[in-house]
HTML snippet that shows the backbone in 3Dmol.js (N, CA, C, O; Angstrom):
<script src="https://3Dmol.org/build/3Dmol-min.js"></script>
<div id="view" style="width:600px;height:400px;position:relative"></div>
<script>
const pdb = `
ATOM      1  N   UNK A   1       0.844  -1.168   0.000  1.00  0.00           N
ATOM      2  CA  UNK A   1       0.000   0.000   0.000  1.00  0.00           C
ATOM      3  C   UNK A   1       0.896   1.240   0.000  1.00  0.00           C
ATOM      4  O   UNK A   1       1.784   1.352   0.845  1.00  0.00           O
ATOM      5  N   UNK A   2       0.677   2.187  -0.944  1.00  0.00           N
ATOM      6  CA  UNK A   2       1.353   3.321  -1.022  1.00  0.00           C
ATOM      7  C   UNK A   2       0.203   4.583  -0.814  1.00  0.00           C
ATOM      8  O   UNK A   2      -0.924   4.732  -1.287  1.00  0.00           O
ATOM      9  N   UNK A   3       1.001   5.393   0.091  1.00  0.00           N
ATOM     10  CA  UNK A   3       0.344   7.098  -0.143  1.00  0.00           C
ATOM     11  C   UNK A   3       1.169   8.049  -0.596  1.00  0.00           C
ATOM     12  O   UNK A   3       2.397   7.965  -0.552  1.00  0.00           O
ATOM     13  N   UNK A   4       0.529   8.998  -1.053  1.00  0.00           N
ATOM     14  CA  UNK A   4       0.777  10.272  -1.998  1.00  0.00           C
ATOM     15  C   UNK A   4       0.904  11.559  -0.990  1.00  0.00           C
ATOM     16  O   UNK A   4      -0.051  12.012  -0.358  1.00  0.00           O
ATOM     17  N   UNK A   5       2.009  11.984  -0.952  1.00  0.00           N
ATOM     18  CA  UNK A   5       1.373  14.080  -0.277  1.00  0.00           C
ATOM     19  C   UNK A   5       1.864  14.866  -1.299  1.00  0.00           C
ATOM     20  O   UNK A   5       2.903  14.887  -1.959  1.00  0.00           O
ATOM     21  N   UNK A   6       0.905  15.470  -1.258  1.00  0.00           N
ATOM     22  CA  UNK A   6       1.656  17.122  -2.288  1.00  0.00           C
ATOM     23  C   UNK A   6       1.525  17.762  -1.647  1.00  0.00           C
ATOM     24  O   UNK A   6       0.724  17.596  -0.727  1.00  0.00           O
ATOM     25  N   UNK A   7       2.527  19.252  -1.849  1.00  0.00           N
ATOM     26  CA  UNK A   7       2.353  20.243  -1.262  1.00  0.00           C
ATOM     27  C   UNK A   7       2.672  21.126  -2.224  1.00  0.00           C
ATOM     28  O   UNK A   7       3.791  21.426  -2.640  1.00  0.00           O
ATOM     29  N   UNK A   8       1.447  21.584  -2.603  1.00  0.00           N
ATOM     30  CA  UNK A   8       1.034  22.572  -3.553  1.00  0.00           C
ATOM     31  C   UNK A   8       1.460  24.112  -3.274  1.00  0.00           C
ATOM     32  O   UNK A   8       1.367  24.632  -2.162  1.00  0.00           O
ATOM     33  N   UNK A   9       1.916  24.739  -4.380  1.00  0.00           N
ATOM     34  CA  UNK A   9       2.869  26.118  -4.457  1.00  0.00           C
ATOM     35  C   UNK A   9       1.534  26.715  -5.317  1.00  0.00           C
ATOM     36  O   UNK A   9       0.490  26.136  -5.617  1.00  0.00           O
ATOM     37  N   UNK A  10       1.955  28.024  -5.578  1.00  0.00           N
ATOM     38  CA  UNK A  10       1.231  28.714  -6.637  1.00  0.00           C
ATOM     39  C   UNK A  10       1.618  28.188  -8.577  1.00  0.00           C
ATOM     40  O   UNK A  10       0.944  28.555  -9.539  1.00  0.00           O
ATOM     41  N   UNK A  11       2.554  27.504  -8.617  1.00  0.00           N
ATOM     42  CA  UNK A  11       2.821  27.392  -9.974  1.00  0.00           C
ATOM     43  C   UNK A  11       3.691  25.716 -10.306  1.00  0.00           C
ATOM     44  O   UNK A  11       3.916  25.207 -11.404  1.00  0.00           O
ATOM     45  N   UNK A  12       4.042  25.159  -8.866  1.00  0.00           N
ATOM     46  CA  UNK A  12       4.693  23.941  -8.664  1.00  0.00           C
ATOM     47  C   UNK A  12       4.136  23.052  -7.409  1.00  0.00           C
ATOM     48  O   UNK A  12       3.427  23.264  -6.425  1.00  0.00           O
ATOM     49  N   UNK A  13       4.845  21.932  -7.981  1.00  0.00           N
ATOM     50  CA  UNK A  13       3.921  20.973  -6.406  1.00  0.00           C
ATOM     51  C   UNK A  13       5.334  20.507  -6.487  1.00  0.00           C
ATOM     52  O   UNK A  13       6.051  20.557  -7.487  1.00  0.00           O
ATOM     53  N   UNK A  14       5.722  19.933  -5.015  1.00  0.00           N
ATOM     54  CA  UNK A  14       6.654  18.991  -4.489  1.00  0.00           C
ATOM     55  C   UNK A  14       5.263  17.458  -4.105  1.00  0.00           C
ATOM     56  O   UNK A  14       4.480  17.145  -3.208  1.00  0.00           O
ATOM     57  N   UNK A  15       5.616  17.054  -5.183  1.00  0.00           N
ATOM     58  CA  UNK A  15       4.919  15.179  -5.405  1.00  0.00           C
ATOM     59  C   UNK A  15       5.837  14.077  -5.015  1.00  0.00           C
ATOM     60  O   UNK A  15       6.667  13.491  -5.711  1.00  0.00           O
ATOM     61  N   UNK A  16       5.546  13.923  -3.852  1.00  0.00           N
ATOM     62  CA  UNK A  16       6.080  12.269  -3.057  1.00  0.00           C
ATOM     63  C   UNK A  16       5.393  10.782  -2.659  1.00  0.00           C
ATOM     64  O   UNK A  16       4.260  10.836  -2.181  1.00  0.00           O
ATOM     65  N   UNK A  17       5.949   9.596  -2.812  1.00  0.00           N
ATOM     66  CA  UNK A  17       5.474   8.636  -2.728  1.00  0.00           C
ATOM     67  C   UNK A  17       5.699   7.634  -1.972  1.00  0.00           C
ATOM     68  O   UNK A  17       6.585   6.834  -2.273  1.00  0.00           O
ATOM     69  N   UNK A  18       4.724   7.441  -0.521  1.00  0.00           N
ATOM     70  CA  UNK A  18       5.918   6.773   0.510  1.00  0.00           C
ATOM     71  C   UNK A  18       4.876   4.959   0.332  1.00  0.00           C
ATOM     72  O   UNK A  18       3.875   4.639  -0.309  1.00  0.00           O
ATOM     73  N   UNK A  19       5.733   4.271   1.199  1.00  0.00           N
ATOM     74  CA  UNK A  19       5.476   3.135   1.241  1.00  0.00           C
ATOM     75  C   UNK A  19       4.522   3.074   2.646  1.00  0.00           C
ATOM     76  O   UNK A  19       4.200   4.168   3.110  1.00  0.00           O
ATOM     77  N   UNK A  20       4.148   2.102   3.204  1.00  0.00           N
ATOM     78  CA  UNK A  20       3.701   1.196   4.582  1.00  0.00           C
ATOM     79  C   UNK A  20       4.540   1.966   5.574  1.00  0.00           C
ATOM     80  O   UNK A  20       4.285   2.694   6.533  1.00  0.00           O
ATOM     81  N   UNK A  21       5.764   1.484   4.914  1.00  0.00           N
ATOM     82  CA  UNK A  21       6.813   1.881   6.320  1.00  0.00           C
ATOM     83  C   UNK A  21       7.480   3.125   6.247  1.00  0.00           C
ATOM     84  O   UNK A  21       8.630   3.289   6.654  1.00  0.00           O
ATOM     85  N   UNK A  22       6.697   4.104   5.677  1.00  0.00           N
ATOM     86  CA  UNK A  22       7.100   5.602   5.593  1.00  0.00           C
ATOM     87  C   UNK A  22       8.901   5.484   4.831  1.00  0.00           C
ATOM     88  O   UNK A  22       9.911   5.926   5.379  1.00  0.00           O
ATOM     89  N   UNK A  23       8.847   4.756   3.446  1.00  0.00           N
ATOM     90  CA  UNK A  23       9.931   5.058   2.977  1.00  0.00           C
ATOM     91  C   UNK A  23       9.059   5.429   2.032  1.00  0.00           C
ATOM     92  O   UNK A  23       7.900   5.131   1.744  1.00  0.00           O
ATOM     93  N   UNK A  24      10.326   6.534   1.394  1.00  0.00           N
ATOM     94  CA  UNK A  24      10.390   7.679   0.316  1.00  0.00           C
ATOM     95  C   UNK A  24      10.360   6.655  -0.906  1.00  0.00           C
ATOM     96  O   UNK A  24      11.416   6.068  -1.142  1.00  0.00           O
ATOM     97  N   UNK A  25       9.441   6.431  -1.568  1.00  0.00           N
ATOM     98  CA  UNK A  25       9.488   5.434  -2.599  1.00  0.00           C
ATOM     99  C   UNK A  25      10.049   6.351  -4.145  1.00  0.00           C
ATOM    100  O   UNK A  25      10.821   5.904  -4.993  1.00  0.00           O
ATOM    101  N   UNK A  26       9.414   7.646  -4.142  1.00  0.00           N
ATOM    102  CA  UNK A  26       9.827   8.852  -5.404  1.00  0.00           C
ATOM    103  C   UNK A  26       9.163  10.406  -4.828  1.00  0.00           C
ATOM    104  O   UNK A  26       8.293  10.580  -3.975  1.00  0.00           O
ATOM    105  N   UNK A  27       9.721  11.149  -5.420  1.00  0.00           N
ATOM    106  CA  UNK A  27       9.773  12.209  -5.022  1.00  0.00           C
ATOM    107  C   UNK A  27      10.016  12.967  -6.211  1.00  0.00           C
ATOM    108  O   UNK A  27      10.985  12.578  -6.864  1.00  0.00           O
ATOM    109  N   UNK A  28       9.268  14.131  -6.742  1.00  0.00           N
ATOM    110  CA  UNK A  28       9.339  15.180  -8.045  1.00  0.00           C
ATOM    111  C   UNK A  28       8.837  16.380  -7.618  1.00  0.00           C
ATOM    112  O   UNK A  28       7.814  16.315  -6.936  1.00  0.00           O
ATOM    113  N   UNK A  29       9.385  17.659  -7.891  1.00  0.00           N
ATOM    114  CA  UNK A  29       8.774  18.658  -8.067  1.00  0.00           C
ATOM    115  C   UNK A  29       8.530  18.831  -9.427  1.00  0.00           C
ATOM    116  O   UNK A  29       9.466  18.622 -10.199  1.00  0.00           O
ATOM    117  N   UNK A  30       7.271  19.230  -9.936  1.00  0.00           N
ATOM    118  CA  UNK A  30       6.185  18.961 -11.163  1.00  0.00           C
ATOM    119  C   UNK A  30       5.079  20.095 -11.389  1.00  0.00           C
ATOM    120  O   UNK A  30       4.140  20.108 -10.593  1.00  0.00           O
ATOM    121  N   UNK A  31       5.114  20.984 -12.344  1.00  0.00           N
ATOM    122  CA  UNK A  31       4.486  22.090 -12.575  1.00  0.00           C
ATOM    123  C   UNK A  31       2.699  21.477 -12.008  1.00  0.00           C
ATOM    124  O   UNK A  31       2.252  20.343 -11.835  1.00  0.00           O
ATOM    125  N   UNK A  32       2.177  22.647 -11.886  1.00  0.00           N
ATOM    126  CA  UNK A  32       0.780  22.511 -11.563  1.00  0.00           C
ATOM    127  C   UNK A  32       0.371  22.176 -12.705  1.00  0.00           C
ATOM    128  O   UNK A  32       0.188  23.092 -13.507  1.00  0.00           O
ATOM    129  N   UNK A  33       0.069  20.611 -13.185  1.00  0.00           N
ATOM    130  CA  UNK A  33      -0.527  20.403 -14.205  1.00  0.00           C
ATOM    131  C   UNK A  33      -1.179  19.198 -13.969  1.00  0.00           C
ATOM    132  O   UNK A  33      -0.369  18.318 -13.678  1.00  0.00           O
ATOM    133  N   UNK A  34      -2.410  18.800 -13.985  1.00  0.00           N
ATOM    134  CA  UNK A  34      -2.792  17.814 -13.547  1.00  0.00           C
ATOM    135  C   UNK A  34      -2.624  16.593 -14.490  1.00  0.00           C
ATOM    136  O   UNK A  34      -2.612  15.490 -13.944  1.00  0.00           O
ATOM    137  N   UNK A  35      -2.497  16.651 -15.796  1.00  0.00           N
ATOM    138  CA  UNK A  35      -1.919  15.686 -16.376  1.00  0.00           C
ATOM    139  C   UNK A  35      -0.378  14.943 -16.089  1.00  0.00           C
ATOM    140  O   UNK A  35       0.096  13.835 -16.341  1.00  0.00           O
ATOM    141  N   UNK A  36       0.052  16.023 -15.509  1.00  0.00           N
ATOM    142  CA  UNK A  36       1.599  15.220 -15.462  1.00  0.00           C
ATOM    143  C   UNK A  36       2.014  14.727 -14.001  1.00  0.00           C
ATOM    144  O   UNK A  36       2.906  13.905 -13.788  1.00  0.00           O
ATOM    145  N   UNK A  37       1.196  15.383 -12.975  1.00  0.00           N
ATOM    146  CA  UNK A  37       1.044  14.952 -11.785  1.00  0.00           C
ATOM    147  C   UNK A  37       0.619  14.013 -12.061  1.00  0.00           C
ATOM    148  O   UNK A  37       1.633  13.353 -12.288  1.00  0.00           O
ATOM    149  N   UNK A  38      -0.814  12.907 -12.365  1.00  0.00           N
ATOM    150  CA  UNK A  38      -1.218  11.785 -12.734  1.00  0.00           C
ATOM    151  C   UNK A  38      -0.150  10.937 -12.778  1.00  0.00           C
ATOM    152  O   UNK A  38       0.321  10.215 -11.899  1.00  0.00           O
ATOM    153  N   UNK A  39       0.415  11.250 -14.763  1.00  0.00           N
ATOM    154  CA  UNK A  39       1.484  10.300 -15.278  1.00  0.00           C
ATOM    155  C   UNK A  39       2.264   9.978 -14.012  1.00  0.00           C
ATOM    156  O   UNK A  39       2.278   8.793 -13.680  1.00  0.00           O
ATOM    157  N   UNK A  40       3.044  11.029 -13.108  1.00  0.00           N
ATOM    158  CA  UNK A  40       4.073  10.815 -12.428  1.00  0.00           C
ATOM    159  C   UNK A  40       3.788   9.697 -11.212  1.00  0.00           C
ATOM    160  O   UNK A  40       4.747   9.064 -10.770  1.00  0.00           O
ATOM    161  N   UNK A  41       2.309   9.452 -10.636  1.00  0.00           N
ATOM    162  CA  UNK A  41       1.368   9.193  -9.424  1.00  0.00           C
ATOM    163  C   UNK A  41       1.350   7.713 -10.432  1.00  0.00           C
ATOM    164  O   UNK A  41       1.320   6.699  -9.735  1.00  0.00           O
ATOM    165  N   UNK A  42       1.362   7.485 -11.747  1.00  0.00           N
ATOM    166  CA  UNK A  42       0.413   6.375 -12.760  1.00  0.00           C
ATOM    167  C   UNK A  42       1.166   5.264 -11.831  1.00  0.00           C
ATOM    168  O   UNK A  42       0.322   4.630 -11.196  1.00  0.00           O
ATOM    169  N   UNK A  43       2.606   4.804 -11.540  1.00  0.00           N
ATOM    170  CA  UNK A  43       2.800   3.116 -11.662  1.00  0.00           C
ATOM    171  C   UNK A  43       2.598   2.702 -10.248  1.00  0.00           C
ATOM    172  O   UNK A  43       3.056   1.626  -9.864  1.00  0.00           O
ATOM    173  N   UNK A  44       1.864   3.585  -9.352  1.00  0.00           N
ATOM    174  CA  UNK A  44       1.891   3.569  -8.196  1.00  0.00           C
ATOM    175  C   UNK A  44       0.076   3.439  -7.943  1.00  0.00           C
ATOM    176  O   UNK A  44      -0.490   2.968  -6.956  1.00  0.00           O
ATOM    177  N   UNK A  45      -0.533   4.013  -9.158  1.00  0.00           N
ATOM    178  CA  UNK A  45      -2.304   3.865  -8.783  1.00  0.00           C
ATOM    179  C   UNK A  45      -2.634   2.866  -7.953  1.00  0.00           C
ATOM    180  O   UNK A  45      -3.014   3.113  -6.809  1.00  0.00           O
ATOM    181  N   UNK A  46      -2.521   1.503  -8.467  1.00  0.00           N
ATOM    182  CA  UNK A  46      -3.441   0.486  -8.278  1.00  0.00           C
ATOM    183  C   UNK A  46      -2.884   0.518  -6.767  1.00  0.00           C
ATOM    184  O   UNK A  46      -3.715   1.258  -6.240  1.00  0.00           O
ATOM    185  N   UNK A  47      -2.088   0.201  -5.882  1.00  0.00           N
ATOM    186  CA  UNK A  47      -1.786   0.317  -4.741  1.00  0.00           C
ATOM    187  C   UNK A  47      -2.242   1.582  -3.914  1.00  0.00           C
ATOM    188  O   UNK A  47      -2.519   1.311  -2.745  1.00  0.00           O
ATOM    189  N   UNK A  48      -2.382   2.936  -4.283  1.00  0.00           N
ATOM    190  CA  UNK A  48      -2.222   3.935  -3.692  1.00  0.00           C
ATOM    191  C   UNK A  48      -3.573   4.124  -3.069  1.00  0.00           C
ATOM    192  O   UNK A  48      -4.589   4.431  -3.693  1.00  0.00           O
ATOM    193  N   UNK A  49      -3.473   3.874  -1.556  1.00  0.00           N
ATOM    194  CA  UNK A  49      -4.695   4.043  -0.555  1.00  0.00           C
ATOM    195  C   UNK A  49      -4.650   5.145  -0.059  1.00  0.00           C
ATOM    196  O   UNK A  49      -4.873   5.104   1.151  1.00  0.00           O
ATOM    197  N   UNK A  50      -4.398   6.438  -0.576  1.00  0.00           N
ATOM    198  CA  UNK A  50      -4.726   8.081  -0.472  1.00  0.00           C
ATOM    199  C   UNK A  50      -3.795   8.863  -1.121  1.00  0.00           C
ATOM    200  O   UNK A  50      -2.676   8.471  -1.449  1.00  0.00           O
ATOM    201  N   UNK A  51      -4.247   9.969  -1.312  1.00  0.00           N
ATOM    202  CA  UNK A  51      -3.337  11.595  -1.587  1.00  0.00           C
ATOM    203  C   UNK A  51      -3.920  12.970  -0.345  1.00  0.00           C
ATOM    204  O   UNK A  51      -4.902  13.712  -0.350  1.00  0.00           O
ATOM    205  N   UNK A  52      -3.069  12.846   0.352  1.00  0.00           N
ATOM    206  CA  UNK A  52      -2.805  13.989   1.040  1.00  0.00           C
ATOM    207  C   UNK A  52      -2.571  15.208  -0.064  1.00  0.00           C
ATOM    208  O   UNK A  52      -1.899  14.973  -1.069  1.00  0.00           O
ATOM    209  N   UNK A  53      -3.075  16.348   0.133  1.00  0.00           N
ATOM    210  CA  UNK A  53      -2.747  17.846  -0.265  1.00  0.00           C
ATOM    211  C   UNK A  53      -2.956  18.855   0.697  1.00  0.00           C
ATOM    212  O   UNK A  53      -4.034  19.144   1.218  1.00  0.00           O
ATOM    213  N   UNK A  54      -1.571  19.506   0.953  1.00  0.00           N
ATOM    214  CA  UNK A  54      -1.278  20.368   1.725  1.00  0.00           C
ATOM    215  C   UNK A  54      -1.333  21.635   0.818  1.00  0.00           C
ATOM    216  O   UNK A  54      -0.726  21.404  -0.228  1.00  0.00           O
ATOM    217  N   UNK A  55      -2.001  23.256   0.871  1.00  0.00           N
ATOM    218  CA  UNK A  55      -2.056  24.554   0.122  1.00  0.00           C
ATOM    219  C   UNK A  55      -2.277  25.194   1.218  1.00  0.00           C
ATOM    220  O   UNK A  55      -2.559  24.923   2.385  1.00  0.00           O
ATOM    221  N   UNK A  56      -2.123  25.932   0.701  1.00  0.00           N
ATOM    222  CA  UNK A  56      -2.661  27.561   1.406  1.00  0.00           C
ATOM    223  C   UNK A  56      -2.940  28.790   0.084  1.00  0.00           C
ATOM    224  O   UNK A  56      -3.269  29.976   0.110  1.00  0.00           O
ATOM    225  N   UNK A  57      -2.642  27.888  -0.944  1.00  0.00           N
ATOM    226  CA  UNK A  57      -3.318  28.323  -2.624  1.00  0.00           C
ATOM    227  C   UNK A  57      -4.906  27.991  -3.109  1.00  0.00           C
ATOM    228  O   UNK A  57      -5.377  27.044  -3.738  1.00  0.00           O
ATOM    229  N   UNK A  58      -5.454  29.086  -2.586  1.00  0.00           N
ATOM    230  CA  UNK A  58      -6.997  28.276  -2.718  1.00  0.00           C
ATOM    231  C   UNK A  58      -7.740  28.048  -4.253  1.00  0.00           C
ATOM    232  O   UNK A  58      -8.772  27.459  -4.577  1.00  0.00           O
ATOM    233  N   UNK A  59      -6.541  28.928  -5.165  1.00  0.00           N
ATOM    234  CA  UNK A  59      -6.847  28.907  -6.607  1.00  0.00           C
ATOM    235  C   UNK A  59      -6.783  27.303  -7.425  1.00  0.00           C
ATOM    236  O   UNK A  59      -7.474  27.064  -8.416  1.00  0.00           O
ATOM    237  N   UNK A  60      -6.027  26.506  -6.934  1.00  0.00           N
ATOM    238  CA  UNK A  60      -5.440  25.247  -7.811  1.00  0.00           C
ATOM    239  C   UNK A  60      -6.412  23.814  -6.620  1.00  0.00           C
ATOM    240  O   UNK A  60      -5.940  22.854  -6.012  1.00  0.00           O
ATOM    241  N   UNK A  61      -8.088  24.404  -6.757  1.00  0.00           N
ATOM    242  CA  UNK A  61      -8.522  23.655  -6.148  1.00  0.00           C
ATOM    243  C   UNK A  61      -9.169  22.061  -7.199  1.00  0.00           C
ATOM    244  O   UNK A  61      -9.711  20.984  -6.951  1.00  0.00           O
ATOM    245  N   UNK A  62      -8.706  22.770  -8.332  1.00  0.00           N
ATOM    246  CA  UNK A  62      -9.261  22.269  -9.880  1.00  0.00           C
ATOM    247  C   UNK A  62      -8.041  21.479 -10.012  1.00  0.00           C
ATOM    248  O   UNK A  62      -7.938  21.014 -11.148  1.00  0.00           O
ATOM    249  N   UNK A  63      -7.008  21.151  -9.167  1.00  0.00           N
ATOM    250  CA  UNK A  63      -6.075  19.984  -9.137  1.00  0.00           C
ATOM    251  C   UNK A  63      -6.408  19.016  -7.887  1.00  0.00           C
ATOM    252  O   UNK A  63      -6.097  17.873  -8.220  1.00  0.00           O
ATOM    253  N   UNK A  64      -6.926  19.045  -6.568  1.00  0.00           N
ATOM    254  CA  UNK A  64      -7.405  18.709  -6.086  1.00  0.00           C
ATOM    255  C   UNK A  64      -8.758  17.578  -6.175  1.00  0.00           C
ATOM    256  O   UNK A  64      -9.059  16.560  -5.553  1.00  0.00           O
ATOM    257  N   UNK A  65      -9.506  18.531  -7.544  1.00  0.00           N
ATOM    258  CA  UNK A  65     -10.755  18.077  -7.719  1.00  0.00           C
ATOM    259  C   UNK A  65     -10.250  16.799  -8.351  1.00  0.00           C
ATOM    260  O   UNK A  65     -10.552  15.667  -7.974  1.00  0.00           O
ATOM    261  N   UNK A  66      -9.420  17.117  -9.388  1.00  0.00           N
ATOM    262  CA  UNK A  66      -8.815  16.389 -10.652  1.00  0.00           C
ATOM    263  C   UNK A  66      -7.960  14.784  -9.590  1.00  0.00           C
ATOM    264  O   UNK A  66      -8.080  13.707 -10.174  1.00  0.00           O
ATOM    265  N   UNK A  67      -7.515  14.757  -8.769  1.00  0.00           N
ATOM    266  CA  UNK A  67      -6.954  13.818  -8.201  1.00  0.00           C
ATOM    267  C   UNK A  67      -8.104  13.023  -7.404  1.00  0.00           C
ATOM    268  O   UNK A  67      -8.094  11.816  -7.643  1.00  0.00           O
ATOM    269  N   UNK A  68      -8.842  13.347  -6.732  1.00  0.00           N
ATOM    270  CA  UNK A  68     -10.442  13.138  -6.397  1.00  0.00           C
ATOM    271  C   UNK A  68     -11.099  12.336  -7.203  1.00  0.00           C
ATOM    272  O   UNK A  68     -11.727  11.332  -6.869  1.00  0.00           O
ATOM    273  N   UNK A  69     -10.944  12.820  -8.399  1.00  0.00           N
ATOM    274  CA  UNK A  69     -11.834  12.028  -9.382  1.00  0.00           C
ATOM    275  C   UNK A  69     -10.845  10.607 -10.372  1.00  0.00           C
ATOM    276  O   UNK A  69     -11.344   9.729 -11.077  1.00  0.00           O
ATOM    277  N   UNK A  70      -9.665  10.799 -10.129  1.00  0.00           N
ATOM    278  CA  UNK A  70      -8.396   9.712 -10.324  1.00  0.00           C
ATOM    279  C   UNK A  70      -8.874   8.429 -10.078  1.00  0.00           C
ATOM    280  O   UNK A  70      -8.755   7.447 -10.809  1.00  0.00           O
ATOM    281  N   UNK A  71      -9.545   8.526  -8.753  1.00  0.00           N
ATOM    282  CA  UNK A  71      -9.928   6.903  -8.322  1.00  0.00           C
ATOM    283  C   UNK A  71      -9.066   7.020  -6.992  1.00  0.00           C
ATOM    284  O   UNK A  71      -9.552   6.343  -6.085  1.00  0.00           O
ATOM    285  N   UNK A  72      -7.896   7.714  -6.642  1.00  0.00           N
ATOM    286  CA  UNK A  72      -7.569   7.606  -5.164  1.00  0.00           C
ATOM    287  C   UNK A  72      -8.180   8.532  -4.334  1.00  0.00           C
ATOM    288  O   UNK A  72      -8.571   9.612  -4.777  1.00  0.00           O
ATOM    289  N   UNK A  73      -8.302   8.200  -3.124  1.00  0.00           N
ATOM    290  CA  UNK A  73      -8.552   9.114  -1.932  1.00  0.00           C
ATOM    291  C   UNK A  73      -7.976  10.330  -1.644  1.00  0.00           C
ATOM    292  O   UNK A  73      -6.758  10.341  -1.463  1.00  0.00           O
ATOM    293  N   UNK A  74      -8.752  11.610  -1.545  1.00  0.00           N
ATOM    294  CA  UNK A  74      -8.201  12.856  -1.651  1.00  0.00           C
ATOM    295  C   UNK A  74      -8.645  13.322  -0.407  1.00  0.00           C
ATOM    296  O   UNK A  74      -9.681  12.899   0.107  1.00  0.00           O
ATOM    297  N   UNK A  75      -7.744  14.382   0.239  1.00  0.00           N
ATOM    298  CA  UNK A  75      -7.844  15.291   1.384  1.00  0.00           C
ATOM    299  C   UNK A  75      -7.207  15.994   1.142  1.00  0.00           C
ATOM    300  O   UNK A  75      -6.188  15.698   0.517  1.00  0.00           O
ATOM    301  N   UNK A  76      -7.510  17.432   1.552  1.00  0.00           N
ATOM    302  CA  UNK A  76      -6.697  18.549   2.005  1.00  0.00           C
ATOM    303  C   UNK A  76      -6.676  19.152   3.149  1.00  0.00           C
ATOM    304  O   UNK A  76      -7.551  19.127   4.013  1.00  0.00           O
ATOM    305  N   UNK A  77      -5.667  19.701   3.162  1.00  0.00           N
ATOM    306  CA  UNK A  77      -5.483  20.064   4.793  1.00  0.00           C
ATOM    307  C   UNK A  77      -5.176  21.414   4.440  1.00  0.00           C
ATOM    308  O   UNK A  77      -4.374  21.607   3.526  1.00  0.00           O
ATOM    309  N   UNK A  78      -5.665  22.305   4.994  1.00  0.00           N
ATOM    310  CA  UNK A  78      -5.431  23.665   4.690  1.00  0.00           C
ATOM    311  C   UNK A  78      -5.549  24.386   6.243  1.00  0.00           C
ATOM    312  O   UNK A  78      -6.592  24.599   6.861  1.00  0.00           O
ATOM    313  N   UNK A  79      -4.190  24.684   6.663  1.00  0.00           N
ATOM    314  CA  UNK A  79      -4.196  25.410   7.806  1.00  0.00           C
ATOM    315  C   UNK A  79      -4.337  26.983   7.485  1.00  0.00           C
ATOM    316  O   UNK A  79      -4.380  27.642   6.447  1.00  0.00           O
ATOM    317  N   UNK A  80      -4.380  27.227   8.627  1.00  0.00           N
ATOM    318  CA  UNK A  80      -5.406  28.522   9.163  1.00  0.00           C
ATOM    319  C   UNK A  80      -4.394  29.865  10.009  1.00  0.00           C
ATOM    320  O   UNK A  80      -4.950  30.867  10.457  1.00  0.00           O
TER     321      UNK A  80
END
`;
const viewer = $3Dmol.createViewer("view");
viewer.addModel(pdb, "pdb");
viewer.setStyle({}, {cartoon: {color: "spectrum"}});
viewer.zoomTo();
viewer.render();
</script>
């Protein structure tokens, strides 16, 4: 079982991929594009039991939505 966190910028995401045992399986920083975030997330789908997203960018909620609708589990955490 693998999970996903991003932590979404205004124009870039830092995209990581840990294992069970909290190892760093891959790691990319990757323009805000939801197509290439996907590709990068693709050989890891069928396993991946969530995506964490961390912003404080409330504009790039249309990448959020877009991972939501992927087929994995989406949250955001947006502190205050």
């Amino acid at each position: 079982m693998n999970y996903s966190g991003i932590d979404l910028h205004s124009n870039n995401s830092v995209v990581s991929v840990i294992d069970e045992t909290d190892r760093v399986v891959a790691e990319k920083r990757l323009p805000n594009d939801l197509a290439k975030i996907l590709a990068f997330l693709a050989p890891w789908r069928a396993g991946m039991a969530g995506v964490v997203v961390e912003s404080t960018f409330y504009a790039r909620s249309r990448i959020m939505h877009g991972l939501s609708l992927s087929g994995a589990a989406c949250a955001a955490y947006v502190p205050m």
